[in-house]
C-alpha positions in Angstrom: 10.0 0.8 -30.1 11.0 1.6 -26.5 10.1 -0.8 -23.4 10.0 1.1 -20.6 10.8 -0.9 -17.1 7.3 0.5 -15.8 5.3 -0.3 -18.9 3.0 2.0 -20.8 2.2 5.5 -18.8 -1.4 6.7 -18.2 -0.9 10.3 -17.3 -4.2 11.7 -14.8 -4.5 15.2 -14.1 -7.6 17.5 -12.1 -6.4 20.9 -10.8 -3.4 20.8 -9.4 -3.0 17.6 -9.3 -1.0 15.1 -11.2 -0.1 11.4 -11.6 1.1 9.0 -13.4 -0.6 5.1 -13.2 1.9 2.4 -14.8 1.0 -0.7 -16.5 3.8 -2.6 -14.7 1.8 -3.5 -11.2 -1.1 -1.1 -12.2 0.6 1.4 -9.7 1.1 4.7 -8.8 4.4 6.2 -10.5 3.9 9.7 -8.8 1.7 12.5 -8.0 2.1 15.9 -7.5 0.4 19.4 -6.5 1.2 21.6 -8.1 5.2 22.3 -8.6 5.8 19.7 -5.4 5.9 16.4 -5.1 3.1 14.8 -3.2 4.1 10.8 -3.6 7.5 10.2 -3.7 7.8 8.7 -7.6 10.2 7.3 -9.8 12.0 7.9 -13.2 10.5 6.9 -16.5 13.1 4.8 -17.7 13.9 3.2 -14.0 11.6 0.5 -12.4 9.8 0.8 -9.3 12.5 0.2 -6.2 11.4 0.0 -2.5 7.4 -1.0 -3.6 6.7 2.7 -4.5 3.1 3.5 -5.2 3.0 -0.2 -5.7 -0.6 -2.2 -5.1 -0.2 -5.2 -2.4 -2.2 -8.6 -3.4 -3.6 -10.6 -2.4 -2.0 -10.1 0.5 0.2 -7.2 2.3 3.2 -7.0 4.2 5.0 -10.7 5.0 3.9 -14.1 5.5 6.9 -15.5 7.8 8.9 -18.6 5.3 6.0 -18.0 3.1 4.1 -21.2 4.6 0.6 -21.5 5.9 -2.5 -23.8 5.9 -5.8 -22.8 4.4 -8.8 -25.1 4.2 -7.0 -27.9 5.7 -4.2 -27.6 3.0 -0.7 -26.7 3.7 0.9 -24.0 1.2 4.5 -22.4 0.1 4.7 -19.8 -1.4 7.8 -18.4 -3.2 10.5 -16.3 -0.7 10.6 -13.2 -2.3 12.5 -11.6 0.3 14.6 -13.7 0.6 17.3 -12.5 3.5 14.3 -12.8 5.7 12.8 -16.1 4.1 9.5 -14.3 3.8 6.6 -13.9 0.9 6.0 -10.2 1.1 3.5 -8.3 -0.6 1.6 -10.5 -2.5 1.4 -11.5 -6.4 0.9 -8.7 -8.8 3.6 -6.2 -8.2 5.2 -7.1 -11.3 2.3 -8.3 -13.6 0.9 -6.6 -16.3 -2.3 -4.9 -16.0 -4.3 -3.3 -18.5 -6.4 -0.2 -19.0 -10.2 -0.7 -19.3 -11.4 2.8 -18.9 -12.4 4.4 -22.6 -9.5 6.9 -22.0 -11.8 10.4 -22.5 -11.4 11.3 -18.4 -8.3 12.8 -17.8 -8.9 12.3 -14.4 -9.7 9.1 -13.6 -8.4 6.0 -15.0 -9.2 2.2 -14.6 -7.1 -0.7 -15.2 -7.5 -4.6 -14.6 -5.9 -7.8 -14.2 -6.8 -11.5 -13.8 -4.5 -13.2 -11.1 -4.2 -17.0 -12.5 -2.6 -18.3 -9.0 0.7 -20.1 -8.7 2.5 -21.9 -6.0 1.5 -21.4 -2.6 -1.9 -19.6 -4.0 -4.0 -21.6 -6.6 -6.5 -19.3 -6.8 -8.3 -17.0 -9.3 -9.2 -13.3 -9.1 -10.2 -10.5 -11.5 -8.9 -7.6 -9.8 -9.3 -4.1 -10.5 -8.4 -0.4 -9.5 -9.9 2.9 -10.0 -7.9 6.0 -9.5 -9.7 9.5 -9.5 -8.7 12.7 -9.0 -10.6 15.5 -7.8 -9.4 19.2 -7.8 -10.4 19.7 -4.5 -10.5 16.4 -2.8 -7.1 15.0 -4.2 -6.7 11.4 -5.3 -8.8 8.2 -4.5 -8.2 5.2 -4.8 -10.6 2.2 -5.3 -9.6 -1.6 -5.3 -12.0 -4.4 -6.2 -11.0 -8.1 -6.0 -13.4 -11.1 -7.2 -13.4 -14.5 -6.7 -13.7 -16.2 -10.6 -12.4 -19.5 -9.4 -13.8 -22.5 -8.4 -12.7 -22.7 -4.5 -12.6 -20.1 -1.4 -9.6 -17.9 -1.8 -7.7 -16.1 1.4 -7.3 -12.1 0.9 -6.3 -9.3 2.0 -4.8 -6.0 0.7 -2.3 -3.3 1.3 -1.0 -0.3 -0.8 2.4 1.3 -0.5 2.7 5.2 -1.2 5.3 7.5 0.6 4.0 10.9 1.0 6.4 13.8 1.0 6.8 17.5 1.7 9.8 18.0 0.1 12.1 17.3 2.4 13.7 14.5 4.6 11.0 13.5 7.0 13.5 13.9 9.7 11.9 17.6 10.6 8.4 17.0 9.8 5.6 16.7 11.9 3.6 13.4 11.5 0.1 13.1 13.6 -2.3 9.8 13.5 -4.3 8.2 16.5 -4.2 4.4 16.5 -4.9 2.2 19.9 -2.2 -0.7 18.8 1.3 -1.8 17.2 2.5 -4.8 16.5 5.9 -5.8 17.5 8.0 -7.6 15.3 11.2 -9.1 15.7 14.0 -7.0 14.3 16.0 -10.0 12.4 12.8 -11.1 10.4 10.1 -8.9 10.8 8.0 -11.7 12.4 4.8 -10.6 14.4 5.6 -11.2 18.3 2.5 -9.4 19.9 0.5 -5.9 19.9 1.7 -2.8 22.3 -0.2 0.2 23.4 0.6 3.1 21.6 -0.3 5.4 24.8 2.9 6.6 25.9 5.2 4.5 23.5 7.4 6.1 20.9 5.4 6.0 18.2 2.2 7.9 20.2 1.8 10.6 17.5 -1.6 11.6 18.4 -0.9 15.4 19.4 1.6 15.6 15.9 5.4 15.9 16.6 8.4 15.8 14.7 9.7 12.4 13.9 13.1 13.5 14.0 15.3 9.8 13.8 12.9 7.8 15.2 12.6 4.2 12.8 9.0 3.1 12.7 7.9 -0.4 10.2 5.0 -1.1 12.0 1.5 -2.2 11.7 -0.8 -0.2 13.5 -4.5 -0.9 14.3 -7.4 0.0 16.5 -8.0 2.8 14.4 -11.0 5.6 13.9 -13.6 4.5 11.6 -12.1 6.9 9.0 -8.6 7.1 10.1 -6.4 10.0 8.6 -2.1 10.7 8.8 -0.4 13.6 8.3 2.7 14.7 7.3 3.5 18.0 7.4 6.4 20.7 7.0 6.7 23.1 9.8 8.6 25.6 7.7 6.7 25.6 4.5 2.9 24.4 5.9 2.9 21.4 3.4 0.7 19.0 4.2 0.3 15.4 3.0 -2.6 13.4 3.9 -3.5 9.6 3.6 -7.1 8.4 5.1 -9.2 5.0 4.8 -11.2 3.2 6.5 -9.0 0.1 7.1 -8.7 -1.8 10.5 -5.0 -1.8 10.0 -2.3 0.4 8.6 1.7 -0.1 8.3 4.4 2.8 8.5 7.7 2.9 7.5 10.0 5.9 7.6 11.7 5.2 4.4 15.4 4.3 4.8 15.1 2.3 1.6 14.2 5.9 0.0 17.3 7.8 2.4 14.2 8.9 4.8 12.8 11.0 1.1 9.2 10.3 2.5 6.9 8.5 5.0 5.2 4.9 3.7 1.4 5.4 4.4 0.1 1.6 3.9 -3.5 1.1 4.4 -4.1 -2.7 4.9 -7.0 -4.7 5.5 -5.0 -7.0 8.0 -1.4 -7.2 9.5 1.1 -9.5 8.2 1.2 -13.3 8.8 -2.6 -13.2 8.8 -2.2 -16.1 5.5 -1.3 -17.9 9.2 -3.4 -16.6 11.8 -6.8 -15.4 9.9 -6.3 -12.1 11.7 -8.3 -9.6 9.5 -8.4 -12.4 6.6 -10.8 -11.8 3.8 -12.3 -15.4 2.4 -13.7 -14.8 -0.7 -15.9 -17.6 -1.8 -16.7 -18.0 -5.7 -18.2 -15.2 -7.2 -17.6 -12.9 -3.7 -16.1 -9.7 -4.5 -14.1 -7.2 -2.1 -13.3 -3.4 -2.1 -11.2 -1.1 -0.7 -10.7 2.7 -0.5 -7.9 4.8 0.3 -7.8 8.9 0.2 -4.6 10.7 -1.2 -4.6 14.6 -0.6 -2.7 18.0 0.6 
């Protein structure tokens, strides 16, 4: 019997479209339309590299030397990136989840996973994620996180697909409206403040090529359903993410040689662990959802 580094393979399909959900993080392996690309994926027999299509819990993005204070108690958590001493995106990126739908949809499938804690998190979830696919309306996404411990828990949640059109993103035209970003330091990634996005370089609100701008940013004060687009000017390709979260992190993909745009919907920016911006408490038996939109 082959292993594969992903784990088992749950193959959806509706129209057009196709994905594949993995086992190994219960992510997103790739999704297509048609005879493109949509979500940049990964090989089979290769494991996810650079957090493709992986799910972000229970918490996105970095917590600065992975230490912060929650109820009065002071917590580490492990540095797993380590060149930056940070805890970045969360717990579960390399756990096992299992399916839990009966399997006779091809177009939507369900998997689940109970998060046990460990150091710098002793807490206890049952999470779980719903992916369906539409014909018309593309993929969506549905996360659910509840609290089946005994104490409050701190959470929050982030996602990490890179849309494509086939092409570096160099030449593409990528519009979204947001209010805010949040500087960071450029050794560290450490949040130093928020900055209009009026007249800055990352003001995409009238759509314009990125040509070699880098963007790994947070962005918030966004529309109540916010939507970003990548498109090719040549072929008309679109790719679309929407949500309705209050914050949402791009990256232009160097770790992927610029192959796609990171789309990360997040329910708060990083470090929040240490400053309760955006944090979720989820007291026993509280339960949490969120929804993000995948689409051409």
């Amino acid at each position: 019997m082959t292993v594969l580094p992903s784990g088992d393979q749950w193959t959806l399909r509706a129209g057009a479209y196709a994905g594949t959900v993995v086992s190994v993080g219960g992510g997103l392996r790739g999704l297509s339309y048609g005879d493109r690309e949509l979500l940049v994926g990964y090989a089979e027999d290769a494991p996810a590299h650079a957090g493709i299509g992986q799910q972000l819990i229970p918490w996105p993005n970095r917590i600065t030397d992975g230490k912060y204070t929650f109820e009065g108690v002071e917590q580490q958590l492990d540095l797993t990136e380590p060149e930056r001493s940070n805890a970045i995106h969360g717990l579960v990126r390399w756990a096992t989840w299992e399916r839990t739908d009966d399997g006779l949809d091809e177009s939507r499938i369900v998997v689940a996973h109970r998060l046990y804690g460990g150091p710098g998190y002793p807490h206890q979830l049952d999470l779980a994620i719903t992916y369906d696919l539409d014909a018309d309306t593309g993929l969506t996404v549905t996360v659910s996180a509840k609290n089946v411990g005994t104490g409050a828990a701190p959470y929050g949640y982030g996602a990490h697909p890179y849309v494509t059109v086939g092409r570096k993103i160099d030449e593409c035209v990528l519009e979204f409206r947001a209010e805010s970003w949040l500087d960071v330091t450029p050794d560290r990634m450490a949040p130093i403040g928020l900055q209009p996005v009026a007249g800055s370089q990352y003001d995409f609100s009238a759509g314009q090529r990125i040509q070699d701008l880098d963007i790994d940013n947070a962005f918030t004060g966004l529309p109540d359903t916010w939507v970003v687009t990548l498109a090719d000017p040549d072929s008309g390709h679109r790719a679309v993410v929407s949500s309705e979260t209050r914050w949402m992190q791009l990256y232009t993909g160097g770790a992927i040689d610029r192959a796609g745009l990171a789309v990360e919907p997040m329910t708060c920016p990083p470090d929040s662990f240490v400053s309760g911006d955006g944090l979720v408490v989820l007291r026993p038996g509280d339960e949490h959802s969120t929804t993000f939109r995948v689409s051409v």
